[in-house]
Kinemage of the C-alpha trace (Angstrom):
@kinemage 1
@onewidth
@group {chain A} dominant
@subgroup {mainchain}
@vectorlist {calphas} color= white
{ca unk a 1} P 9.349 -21.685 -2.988
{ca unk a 2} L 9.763 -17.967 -4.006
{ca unk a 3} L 12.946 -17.677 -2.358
{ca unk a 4} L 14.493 -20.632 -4.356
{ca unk a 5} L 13.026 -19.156 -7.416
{ca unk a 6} L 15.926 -18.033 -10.323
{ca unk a 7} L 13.634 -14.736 -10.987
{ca unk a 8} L 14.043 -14.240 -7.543
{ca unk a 9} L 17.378 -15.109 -7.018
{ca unk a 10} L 18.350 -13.094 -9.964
{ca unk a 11} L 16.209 -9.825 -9.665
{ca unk a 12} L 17.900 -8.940 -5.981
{ca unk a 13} L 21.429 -9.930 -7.012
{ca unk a 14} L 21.118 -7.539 -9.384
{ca unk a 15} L 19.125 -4.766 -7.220
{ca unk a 16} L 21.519 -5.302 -4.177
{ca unk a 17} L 24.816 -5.004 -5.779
{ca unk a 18} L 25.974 -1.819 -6.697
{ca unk a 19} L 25.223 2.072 -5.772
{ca unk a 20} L 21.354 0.942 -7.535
{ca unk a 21} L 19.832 -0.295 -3.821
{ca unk a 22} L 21.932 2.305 -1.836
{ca unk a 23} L 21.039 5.418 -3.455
{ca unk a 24} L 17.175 5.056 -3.461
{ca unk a 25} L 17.554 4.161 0.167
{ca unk a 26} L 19.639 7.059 1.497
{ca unk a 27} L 17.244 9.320 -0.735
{ca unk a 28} L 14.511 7.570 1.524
{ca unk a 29} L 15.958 8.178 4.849
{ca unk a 30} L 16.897 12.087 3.904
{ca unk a 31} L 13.264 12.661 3.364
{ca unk a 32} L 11.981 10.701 6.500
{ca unk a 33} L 15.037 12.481 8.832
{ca unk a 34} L 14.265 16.037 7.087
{ca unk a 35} L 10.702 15.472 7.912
{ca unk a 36} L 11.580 14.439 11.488
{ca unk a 37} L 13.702 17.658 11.953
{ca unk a 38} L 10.470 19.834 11.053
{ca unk a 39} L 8.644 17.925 13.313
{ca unk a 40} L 10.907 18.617 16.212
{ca unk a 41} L 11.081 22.229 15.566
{ca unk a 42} L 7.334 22.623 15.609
{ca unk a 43} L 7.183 20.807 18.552
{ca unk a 44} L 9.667 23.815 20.204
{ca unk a 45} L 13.212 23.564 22.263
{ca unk a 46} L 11.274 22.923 25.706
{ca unk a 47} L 8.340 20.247 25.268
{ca unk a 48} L 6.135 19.973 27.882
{ca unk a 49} L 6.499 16.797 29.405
{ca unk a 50} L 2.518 16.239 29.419
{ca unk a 51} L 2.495 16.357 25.642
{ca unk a 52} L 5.319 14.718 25.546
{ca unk a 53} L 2.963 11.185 24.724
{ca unk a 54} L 0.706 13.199 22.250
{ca unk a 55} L 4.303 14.416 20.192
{ca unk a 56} L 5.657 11.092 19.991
{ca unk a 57} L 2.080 9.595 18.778
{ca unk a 58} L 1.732 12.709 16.254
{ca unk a 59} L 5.456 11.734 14.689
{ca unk a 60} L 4.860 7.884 14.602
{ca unk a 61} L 1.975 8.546 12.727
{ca unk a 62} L 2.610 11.275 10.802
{ca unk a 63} L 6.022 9.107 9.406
{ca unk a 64} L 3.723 6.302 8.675
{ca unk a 65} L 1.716 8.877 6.490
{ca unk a 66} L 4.950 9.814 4.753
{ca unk a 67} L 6.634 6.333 4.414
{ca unk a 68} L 2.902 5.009 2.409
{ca unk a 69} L 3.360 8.499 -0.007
{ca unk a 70} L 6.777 7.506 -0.976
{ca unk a 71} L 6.375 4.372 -0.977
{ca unk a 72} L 3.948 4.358 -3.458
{ca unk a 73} L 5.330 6.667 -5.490
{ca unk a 74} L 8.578 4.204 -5.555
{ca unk a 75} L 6.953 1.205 -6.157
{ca unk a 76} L 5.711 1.199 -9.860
{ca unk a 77} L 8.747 2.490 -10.783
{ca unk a 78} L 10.079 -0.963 -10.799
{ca unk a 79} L 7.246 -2.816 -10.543
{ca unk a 80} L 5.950 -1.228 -13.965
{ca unk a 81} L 9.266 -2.106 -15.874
{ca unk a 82} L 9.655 -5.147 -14.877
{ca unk a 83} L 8.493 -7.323 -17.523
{ca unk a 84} L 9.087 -4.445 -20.298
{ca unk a 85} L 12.598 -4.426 -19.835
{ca unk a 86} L 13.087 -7.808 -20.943
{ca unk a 87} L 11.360 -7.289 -23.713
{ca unk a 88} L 13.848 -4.266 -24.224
{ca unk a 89} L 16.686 -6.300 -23.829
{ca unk a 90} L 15.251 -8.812 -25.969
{ca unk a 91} L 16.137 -11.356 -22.767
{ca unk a 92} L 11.964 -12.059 -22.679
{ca unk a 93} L 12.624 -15.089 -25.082
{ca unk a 94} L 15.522 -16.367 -23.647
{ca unk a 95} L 13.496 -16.140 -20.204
{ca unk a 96} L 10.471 -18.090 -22.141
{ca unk a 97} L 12.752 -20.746 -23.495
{ca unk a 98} L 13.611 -22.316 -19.270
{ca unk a 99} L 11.562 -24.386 -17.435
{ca unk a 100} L 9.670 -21.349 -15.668
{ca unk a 101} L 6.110 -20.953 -15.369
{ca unk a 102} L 4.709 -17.796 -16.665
{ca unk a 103} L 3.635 -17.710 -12.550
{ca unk a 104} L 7.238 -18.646 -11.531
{ca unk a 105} L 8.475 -15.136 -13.630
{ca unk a 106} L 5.623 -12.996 -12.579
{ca unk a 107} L 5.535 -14.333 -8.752
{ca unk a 108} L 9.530 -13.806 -8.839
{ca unk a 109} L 9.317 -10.056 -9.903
{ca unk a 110} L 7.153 -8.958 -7.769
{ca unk a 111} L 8.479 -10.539 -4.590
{ca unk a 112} L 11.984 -9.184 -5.359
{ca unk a 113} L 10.360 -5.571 -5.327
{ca unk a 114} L 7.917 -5.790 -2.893
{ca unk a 115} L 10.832 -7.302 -0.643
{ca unk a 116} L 13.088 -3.932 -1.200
{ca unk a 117} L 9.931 -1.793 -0.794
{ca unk a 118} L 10.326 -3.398 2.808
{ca unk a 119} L 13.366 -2.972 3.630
{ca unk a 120} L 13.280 1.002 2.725
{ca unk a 121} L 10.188 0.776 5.622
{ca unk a 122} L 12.012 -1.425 7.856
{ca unk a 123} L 15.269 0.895 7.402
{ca unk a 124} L 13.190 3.719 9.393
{ca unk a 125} L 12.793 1.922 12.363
{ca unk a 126} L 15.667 4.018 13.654
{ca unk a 127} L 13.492 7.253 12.994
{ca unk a 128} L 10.438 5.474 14.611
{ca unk a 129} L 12.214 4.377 17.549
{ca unk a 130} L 11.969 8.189 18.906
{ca unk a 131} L 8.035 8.074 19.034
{ca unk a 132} L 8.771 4.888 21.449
{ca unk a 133} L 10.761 6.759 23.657
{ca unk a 134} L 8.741 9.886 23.750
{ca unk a 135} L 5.156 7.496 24.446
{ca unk a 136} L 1.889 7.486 22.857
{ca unk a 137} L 3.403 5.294 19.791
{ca unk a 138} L 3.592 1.205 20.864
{ca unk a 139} L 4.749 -1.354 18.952
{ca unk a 140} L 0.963 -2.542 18.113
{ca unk a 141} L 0.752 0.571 15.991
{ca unk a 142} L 3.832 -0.173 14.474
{ca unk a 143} L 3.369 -3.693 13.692
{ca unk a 144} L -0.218 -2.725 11.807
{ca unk a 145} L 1.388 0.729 10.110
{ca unk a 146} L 3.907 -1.821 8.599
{ca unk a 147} L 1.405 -3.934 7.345
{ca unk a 148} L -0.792 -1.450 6.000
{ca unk a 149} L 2.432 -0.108 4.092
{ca unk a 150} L 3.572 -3.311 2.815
{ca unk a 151} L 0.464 -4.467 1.249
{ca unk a 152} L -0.163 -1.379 -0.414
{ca unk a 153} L 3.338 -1.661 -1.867
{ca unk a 154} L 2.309 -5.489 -2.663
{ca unk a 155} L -1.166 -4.129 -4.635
{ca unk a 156} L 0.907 -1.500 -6.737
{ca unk a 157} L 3.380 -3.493 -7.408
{ca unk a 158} L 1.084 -6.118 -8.555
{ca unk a 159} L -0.744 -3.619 -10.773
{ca unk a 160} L 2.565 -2.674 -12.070
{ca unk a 161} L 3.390 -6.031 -12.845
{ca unk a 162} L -0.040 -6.795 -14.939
{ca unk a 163} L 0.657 -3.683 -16.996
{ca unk a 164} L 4.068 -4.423 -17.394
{ca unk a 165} L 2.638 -8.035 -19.800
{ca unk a 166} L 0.143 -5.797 -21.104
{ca unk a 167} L 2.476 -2.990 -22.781
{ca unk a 168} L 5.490 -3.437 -24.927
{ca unk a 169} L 7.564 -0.099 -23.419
{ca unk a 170} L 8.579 0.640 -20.297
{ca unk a 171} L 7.809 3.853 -20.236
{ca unk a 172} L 3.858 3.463 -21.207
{ca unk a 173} L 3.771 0.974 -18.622
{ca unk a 174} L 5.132 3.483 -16.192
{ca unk a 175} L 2.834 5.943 -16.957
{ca unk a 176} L -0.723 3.836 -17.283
{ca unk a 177} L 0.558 2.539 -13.497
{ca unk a 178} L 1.223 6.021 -12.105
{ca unk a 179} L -2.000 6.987 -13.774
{ca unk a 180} L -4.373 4.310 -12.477
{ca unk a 181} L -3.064 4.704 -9.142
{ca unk a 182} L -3.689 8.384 -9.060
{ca unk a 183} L -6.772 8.708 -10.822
{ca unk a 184} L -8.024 5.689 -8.957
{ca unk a 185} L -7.365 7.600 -5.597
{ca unk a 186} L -8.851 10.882 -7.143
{ca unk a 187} L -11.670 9.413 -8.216
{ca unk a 188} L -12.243 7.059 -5.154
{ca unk a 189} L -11.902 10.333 -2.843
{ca unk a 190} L -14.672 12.071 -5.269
{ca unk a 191} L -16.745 9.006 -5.047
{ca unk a 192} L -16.908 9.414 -1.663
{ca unk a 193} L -17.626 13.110 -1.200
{ca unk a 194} L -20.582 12.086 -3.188
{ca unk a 195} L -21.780 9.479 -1.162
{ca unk a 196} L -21.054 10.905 1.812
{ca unk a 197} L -24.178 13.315 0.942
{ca unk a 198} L -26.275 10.205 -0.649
{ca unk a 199} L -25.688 8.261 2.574
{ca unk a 200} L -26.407 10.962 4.916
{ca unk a 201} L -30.106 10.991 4.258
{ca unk a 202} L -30.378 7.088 5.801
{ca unk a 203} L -30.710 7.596 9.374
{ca unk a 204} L -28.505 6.098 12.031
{ca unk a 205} L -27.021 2.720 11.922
{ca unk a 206} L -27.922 0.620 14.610
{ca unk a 207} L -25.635 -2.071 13.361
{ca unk a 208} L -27.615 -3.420 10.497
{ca unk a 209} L -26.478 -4.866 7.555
{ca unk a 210} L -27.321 -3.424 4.338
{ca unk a 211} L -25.634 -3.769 1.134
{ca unk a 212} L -26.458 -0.906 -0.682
{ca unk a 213} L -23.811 1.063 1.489
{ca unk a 214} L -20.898 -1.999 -0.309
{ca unk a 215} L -19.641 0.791 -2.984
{ca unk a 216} L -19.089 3.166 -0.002
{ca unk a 217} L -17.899 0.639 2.365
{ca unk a 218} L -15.340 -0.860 0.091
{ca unk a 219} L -13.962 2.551 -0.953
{ca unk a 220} L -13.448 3.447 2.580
{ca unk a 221} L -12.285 -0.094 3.223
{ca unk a 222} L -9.402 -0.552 0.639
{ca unk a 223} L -8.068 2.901 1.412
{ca unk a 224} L -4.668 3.122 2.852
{ca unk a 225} L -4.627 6.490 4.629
{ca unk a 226} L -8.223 5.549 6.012
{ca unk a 227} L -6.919 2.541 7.410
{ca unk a 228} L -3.622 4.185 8.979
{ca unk a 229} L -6.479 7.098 10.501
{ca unk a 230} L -8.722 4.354 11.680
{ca unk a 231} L -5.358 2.797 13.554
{ca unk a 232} L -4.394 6.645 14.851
{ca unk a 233} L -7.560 7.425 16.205
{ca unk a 234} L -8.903 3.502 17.366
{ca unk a 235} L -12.717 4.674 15.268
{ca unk a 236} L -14.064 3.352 11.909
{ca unk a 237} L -17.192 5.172 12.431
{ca unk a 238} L -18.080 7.252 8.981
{ca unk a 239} L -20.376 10.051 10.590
{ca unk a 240} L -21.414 12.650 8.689
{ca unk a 241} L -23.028 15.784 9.823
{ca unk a 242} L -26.163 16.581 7.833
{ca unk a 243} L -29.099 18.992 8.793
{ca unk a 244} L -27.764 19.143 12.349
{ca unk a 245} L -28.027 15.046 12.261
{ca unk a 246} L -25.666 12.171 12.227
{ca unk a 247} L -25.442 9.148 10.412
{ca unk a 248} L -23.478 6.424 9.970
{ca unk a 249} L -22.234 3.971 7.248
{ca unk a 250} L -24.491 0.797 8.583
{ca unk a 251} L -21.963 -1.905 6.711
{ca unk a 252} L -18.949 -0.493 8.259
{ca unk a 253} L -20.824 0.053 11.477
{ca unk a 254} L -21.771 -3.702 11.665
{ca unk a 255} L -18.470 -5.442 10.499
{ca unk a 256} L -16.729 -3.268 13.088
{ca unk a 257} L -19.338 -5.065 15.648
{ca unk a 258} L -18.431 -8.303 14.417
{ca unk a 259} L -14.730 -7.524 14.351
{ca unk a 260} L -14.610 -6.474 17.818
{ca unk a 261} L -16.979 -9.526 18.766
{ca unk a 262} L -13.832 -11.358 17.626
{ca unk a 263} L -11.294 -9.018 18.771
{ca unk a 264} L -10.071 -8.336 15.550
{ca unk a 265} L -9.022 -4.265 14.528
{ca unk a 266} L -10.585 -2.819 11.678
{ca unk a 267} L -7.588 -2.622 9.517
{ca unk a 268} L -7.602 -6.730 9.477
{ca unk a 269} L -10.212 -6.325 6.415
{ca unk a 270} L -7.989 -4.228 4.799
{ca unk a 271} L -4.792 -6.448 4.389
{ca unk a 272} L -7.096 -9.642 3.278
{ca unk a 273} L -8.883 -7.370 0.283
{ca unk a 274} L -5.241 -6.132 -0.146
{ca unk a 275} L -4.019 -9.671 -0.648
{ca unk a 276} L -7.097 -10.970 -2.501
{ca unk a 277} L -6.711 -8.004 -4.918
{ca unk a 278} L -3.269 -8.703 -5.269
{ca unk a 279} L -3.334 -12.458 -5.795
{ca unk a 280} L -6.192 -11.529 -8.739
{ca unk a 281} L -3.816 -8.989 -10.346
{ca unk a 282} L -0.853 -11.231 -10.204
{ca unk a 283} L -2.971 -14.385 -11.748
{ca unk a 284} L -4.030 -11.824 -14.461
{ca unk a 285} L -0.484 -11.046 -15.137
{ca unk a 286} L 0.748 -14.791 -15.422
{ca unk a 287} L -2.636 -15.370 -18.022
{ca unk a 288} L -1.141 -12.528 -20.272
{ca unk a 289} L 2.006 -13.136 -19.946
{ca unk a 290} L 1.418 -16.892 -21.053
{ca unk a 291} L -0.539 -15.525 -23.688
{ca unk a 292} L 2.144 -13.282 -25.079
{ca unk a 293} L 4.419 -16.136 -25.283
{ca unk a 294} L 2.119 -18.023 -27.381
{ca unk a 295} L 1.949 -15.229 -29.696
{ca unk a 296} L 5.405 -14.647 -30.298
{ca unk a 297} L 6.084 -18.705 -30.563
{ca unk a 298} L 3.325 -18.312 -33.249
């Protein structure tokens, strides 16, 4: 059980006690309530009570877009150091020497972060609570915004993890995490302006599977702001205008067919390639982790 794991146990003692978990959290909630105070004054002193449902679903949403920015710009900070300050400390053999598996250490890092990466989105509830009183933001899109959020904060922080058994220094660690996870979006958003003119030569789907739109498809698919517009705006239809013509992305036009066949949302493929991707990371951790103990045994 994770929660009766001594990593665990031992990584949120530690995080919890002190001014450590209070100051990255206030920090948090001045940046969400600043950003709400902007909102409002674009909105204007008198807002018209038929908008009034359009406001509230333009600031549930547009704090959802926020919390997923800082929240994975928070995450590999810990997440990245994890294992590399124990080497630091020179507490890594000590940790070797117990019972623990090299899962039971990695499994046990990452669930004490990813658990305070969700409390800093559960502690804006108060902040959200204003889009449910001014309409247009339910608690179905704040159930699925919250997932969205949290497994993105459980992939970086299992990237973070993998790097952090890789490198020997916290601070490379850091930096190879920040820099796969911006690169990776900068290059996954280029990607896709490029097929985006590719694909719009193929004529429109009619629902049709066809696997040579997967690289496309799973760019769109393990995207995080996609998946939060796809839950704003209730459409996962790519279409592109080309030549006065649109097309659309037939693999994304098809499993959104078969999702609704099963009255399943979109963003349901999202979370289980977020979890498979995770659980792959984390496995690749424990195997070099393992194999860094046998090296320094040897």
């Amino acid at each position: 059980m994770l929660l009766s794991n001594p990593i665990t146990i031992k990584e949120l003692r530690s995080r919890m006690r002190g001014i450590r978990a209070i100051l990255p959290m206030m920090a948090y909630l001045v940046v969400l309530s600043i950003f709400v105070l902007t909102q409002f004054a674009r909105f204007g002193s008198e807002i018209n009570y038929s908008q009034l449902a359009l406001s509230g679903r333009t600031l549930g949403f547009s704090l959802l877009y926020v919390q997923i920015f800082l929240v994975l710009l928070l995450s590999p900070a810990y997440a990245a150091s994890a294992i590399t300050i124990e080497k630091e400390r020179e507490t890594f053999e000590t940790m070797q020497s117990t019972m623990l598996t090299s899962w039971d250490i990695v499994a046990g890092k990452v669930f004490s972060g990813v658990s305070y990466g969700v409390l800093l989105v559960l502690s804006s509830l108060p902040l959200l609570s204003l889009s449910f009183w001014m309409g247009g933001f339910d608690f179905n899109h704040l159930f699925w915004g919250f997932l969205i959020i949290s497994t993105s904060a459980l992939v970086v922080s299992a990237l973070g993890i993998m790097l952090s058994t890789i490198f020997a220094r916290s601070y490379l660690a850091t930096g190879v995490t920040y820099g796969v996870v911006i690169v990776g979006f900068g290059i996954a958003y280029l990607f896709q302006l490029i097929l985006d003119r590719w694909y719009a030569n193929y004529p429109t789907s009619s629902g049709g599977f066809e696997w040579h739109t997967a690289p496309f498809w799973l760019i769109f698919s393990m995207n995080p702001l996609e998946m939060l517009r796809v839950l704003d705006r209730d459409d996962v239809k790519v279409v592109y205008q080309f030549n006065n013509f649109a097309h659309v992305n037939p693999l994304i036009d098809y499993l959104n067919e078969w999702l609704n066949v099963n009255h399943l949302p979109y963003y349901v493929i999202y979370v289980f390639l977020s979890l498979a991707a995770s659980i792959i990371l984390l496995f690749l951790a424990s195997h070099f982790l393992f194999r860094s103990s046998r090296g320094d045994r040897t």
